[in-house]
C-alpha positions in Angstrom: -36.1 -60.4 -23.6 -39.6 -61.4 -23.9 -41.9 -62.2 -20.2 -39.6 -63.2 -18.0 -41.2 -65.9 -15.0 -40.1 -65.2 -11.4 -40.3 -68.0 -8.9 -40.8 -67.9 -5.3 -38.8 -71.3 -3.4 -39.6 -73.1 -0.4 -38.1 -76.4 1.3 -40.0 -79.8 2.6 -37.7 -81.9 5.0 -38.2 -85.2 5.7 -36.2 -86.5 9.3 -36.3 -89.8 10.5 -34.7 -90.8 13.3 -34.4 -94.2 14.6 -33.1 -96.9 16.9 -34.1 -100.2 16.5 -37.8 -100.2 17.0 -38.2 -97.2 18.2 -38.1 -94.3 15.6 -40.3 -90.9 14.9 -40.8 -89.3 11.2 -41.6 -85.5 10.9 -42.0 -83.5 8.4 -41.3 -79.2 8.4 -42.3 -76.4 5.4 -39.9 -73.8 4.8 -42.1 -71.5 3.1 -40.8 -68.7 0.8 -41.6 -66.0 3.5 -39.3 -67.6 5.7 -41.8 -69.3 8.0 -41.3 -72.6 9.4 -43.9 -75.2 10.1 -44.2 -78.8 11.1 -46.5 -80.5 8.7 -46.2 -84.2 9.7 -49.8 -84.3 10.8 -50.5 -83.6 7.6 -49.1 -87.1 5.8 -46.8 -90.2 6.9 -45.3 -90.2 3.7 -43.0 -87.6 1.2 -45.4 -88.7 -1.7 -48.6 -87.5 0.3 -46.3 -84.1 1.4 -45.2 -83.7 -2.5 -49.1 -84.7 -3.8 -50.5 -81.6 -1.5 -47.6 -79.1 -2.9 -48.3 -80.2 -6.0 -52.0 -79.2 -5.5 -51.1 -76.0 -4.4 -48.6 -75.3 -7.4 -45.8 -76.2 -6.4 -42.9 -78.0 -8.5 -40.4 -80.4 -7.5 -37.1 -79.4 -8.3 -34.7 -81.5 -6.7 -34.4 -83.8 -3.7 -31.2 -84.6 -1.8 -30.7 -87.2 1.5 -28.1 -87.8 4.3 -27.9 -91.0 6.0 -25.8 -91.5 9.5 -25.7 -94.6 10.5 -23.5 -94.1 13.6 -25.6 -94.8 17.0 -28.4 -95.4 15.0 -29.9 -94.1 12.3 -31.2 -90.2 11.0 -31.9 -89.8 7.9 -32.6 -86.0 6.4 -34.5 -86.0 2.9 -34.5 -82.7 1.4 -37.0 -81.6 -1.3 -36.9 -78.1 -2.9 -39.6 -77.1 -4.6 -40.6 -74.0 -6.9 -43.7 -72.1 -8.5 -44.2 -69.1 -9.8 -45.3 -65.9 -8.5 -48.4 -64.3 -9.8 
């Protein structure tokens, strides 16, 4: 079956929430241990979030978004990512 690669998985979530002028933008790591930190210090942007995964070897490998618009506005923009495990 030849070298088989295992991959370890962890999650990058993007939440805006808004009214009007007045909205906030975080950003939280779900690392593959579980852990959960709040990274938005870090970058205002997904790009800058994705750019220091990437650095640290991880791989993009999908990204998925819900919108509600009612009272409002929240968006959640989910990005999973992969790399593997030495």
């Amino acid at each position: 079956m030849g070298d088989m690669v295992a991959w370890e998985y962890a999650l990058l979530v993007r939440r805006y929430q808004g009214q009007g002028r007045n909205f906030h933008v975080s950003f939280v790591w779900y690392g593959p241990d579980g852990s959960r930190k709040d990274i938005t210090a870090y970058g205002d942007t997904a790009i800058a979030h994705l750019n220091r995964a990437g650095r640290d070897g991880w791989e993009l490998v999908s990204a998925a978004e819900d919108v509600n618009n009612v009272q409002g506005s929240t968006e959640v923009h989910r990005y999973h990512l992969k790399r593997p495990i030495a």
